[in-house]
C-alpha positions as CSV (number, residue, x, y, z in Angstrom):
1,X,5.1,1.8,72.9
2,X,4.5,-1.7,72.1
3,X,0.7,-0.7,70.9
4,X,2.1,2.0,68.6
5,X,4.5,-0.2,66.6
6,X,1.9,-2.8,66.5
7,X,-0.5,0.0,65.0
8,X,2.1,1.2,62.6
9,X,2.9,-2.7,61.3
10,X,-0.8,-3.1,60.5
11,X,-1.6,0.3,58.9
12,X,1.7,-0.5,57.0
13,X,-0.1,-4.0,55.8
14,X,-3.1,-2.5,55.1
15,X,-1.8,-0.3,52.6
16,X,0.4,-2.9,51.4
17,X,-2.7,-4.7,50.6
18,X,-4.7,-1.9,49.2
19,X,-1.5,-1.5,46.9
20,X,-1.6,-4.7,45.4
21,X,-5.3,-4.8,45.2
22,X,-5.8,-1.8,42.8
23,X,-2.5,-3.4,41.0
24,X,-4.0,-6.9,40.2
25,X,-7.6,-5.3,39.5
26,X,-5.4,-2.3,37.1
27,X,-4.1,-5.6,35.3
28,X,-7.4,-7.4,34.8
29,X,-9.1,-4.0,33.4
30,X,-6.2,-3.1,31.0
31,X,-2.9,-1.7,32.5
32,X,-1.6,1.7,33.2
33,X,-2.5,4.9,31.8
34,X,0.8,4.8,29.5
35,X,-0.2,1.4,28.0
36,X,-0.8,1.2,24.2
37,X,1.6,4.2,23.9
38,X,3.9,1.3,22.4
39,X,2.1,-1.6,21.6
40,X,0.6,-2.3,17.9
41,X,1.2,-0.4,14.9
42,X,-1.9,1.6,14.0
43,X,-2.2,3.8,10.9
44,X,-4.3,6.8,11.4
45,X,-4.8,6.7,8.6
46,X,-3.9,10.1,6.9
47,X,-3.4,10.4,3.2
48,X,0.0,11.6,2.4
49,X,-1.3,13.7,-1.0
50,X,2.6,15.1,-0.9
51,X,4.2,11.5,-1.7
52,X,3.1,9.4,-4.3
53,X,0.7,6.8,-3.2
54,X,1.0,3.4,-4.1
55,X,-0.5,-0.5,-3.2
56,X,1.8,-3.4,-3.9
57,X,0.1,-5.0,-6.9
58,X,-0.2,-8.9,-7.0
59,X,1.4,-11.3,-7.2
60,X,4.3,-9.3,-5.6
61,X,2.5,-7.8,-2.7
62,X,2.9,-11.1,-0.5
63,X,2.9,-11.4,1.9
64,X,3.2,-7.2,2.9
65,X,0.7,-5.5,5.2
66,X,-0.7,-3.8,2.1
67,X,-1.8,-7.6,0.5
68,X,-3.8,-8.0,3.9
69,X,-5.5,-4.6,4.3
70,X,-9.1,-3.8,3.1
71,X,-9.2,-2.9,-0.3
72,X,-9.0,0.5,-0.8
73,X,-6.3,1.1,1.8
74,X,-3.2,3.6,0.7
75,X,0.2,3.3,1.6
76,X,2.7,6.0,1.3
77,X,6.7,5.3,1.1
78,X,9.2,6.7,1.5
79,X,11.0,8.8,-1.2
80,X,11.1,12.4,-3.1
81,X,8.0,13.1,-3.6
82,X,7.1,15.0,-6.6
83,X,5.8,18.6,-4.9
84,X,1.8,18.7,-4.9
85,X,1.5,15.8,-7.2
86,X,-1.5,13.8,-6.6
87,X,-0.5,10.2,-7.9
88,X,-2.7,8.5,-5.4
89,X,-3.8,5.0,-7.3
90,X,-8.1,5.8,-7.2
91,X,-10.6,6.6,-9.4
92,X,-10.1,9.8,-11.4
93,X,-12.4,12.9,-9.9
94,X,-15.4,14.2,-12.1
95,X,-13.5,16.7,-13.3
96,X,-11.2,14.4,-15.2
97,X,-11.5,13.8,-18.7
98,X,-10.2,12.1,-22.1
99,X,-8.8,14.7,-24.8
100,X,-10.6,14.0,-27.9
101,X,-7.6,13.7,-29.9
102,X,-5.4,11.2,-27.3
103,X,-4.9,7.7,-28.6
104,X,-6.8,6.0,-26.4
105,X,-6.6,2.5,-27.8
106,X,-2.7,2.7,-27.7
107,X,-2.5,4.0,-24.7
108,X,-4.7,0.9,-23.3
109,X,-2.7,-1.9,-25.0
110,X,0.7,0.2,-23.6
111,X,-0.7,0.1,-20.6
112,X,-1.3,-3.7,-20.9
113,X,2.0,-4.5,-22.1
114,X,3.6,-2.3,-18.8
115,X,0.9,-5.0,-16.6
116,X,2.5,-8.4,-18.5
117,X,5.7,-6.6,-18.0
118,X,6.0,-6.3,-14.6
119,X,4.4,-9.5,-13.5
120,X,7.2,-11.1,-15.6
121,X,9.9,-8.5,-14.1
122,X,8.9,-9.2,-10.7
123,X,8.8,-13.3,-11.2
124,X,12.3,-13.2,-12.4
125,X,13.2,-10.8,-10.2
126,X,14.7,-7.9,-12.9
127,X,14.6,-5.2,-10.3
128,X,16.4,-3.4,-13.3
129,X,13.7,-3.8,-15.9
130,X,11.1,-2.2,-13.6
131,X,13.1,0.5,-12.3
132,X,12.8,1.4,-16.6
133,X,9.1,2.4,-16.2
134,X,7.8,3.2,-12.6
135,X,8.6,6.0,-10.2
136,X,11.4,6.4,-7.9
137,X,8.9,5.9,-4.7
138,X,7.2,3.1,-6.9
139,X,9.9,1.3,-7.3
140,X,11.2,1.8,-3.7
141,X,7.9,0.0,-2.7
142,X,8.4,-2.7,-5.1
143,X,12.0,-3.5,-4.0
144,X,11.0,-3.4,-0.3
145,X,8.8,-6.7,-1.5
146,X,11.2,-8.0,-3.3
147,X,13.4,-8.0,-0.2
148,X,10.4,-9.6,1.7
149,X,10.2,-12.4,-0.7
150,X,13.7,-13.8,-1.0
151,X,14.6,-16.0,-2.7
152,X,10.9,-17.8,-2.9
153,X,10.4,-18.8,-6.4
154,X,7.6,-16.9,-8.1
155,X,5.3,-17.7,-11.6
156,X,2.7,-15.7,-12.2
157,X,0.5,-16.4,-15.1
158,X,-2.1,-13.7,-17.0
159,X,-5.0,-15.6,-18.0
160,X,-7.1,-12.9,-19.0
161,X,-6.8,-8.8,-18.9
162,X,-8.6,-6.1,-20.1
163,X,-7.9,-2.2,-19.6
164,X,-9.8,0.9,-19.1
165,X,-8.8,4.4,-19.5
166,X,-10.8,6.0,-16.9
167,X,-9.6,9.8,-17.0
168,X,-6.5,12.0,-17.7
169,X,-5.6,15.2,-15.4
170,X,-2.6,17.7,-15.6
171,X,-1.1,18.6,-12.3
172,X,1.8,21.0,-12.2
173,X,3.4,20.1,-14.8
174,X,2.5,16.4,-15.3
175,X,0.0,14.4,-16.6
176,X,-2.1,11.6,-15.0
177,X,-3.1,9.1,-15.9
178,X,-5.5,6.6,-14.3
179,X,-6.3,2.9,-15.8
180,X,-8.8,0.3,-14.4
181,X,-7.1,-3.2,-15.1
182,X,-9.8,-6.2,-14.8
183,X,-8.7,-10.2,-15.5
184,X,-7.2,-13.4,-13.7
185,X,-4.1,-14.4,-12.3
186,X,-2.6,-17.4,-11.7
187,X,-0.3,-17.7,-9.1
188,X,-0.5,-21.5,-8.1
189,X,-0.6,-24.4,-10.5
190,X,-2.4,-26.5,-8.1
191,X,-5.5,-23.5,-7.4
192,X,-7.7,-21.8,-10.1
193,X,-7.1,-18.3,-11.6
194,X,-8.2,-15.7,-8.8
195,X,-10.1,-12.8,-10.8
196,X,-8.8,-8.8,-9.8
197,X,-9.6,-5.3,-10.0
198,X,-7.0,-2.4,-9.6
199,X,-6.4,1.0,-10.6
200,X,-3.0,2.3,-11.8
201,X,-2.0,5.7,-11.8
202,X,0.2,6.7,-14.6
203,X,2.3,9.9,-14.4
204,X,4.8,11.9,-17.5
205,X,5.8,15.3,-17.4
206,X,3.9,17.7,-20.0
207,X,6.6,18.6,-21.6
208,X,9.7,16.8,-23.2
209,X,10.1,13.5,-24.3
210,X,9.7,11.5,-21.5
211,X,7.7,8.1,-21.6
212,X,5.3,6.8,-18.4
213,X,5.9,6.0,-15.4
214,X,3.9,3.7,-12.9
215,X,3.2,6.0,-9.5
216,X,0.5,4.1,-7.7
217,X,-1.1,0.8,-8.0
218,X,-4.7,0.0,-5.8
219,X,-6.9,-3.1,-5.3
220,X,-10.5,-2.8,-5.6
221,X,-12.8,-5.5,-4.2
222,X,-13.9,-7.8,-6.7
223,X,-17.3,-9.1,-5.1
């Protein structure tokens, strides 16, 4: 009787032992089979073509996820998006064009003005002003930064800008517009001017009276 129990005890040990053996060698190799189920956010990176696309332009981007991401990368916010409306902020397609008739050199120094514009808006923190001339999902984007910033002080200064008009396409009802912006900003009065490169996509309906709107905003890399 005495042997048995004495049997039992060690089988019991042993598979106590066993237990905690695969345990610590499960923790040094990388942990259950449920980890990373919750652990860091990672995009999949799908490109939401329903929502209106957008990239937090500098200087206001900082210090968001977007501000930190490769250039190139799209975020999508949350919003009504407007139905199969392609505002994502990239270079126009080939099949994209420039009407021979549309005013391209107003246009470009409009879409310059809208550029000083919002760096000014955003420095004194006119949430008003730039809700005038970007898109509801725009501007839901901006304000989320805004939020982010607080009550950090902000001066932004445009030491040089030029503007492109790279193509014009009509999608259901609305034109698109897409502009290349090129220059300097100057952010910090101790550090030089940091050159950019981003692509704005502007958006109006085709018909009526309505002026444009910003609806996505991406950084290209600049080297």
């Amino acid at each position: 009787m005495m042997g048995s129990l004495l049997l039992v005890g060690l089988l019991v040990m042993a598979g106590l032992f066993i237990w905690r053996m695969l345990r610590r060698n499960a923790m040094a190799t990388g942990a259950p089979a449920h980890a990373g189920a919750a652990g860091g956010y990672r995009s999949s990176g799908a490109f939401e073509r329903e929502r209106a696309v957008v990239e937090p332009i500098r200087p206001y981007a900082a210090p968001t996820p977007s501000r930190d991401a490769a250039p190139g990368t799209t975020y999508s916010v949350t919003g009504d998006p407007i139905p199969s409306l392609d505002t994502s902020a990239r270079a126009p397609a080939p099949t994209w064009s420039i009407p021979p008739d549309f005013d391209v050199a107003g246009f470009v120094r409009s879409a310059k003005v809208h550029f000083v514009r919002l760096q000014a808006a955003w420095d004194a923190g006119d949430l008003n002003d730039i809700r005038d001339f970007t898109t509801p999902e725009m501007f839901a984007e901006i304000k989320m930064d805004f939020t982010e910033r607080g009550e950090t002080p902000n001066r932004t200064e445009v030491e040089s800008l030029e503007a492109e008009l790279l193509g014009i396409e009509q999608q259901n009802g609305h034109v698109v517009a897409s502009v290349r912006f090129t220059g300097a900003l100057k952010e910090h009065a101790d550090r030089p001017a940091e050159p950019f490169v981003e692509v704005w996509n502007l958006v109006k309906p085709r018909s009526g009276r309505d002026g444009w709107l910003l609806a996505g905003i991406q950084q290209v890399a600049t080297n």
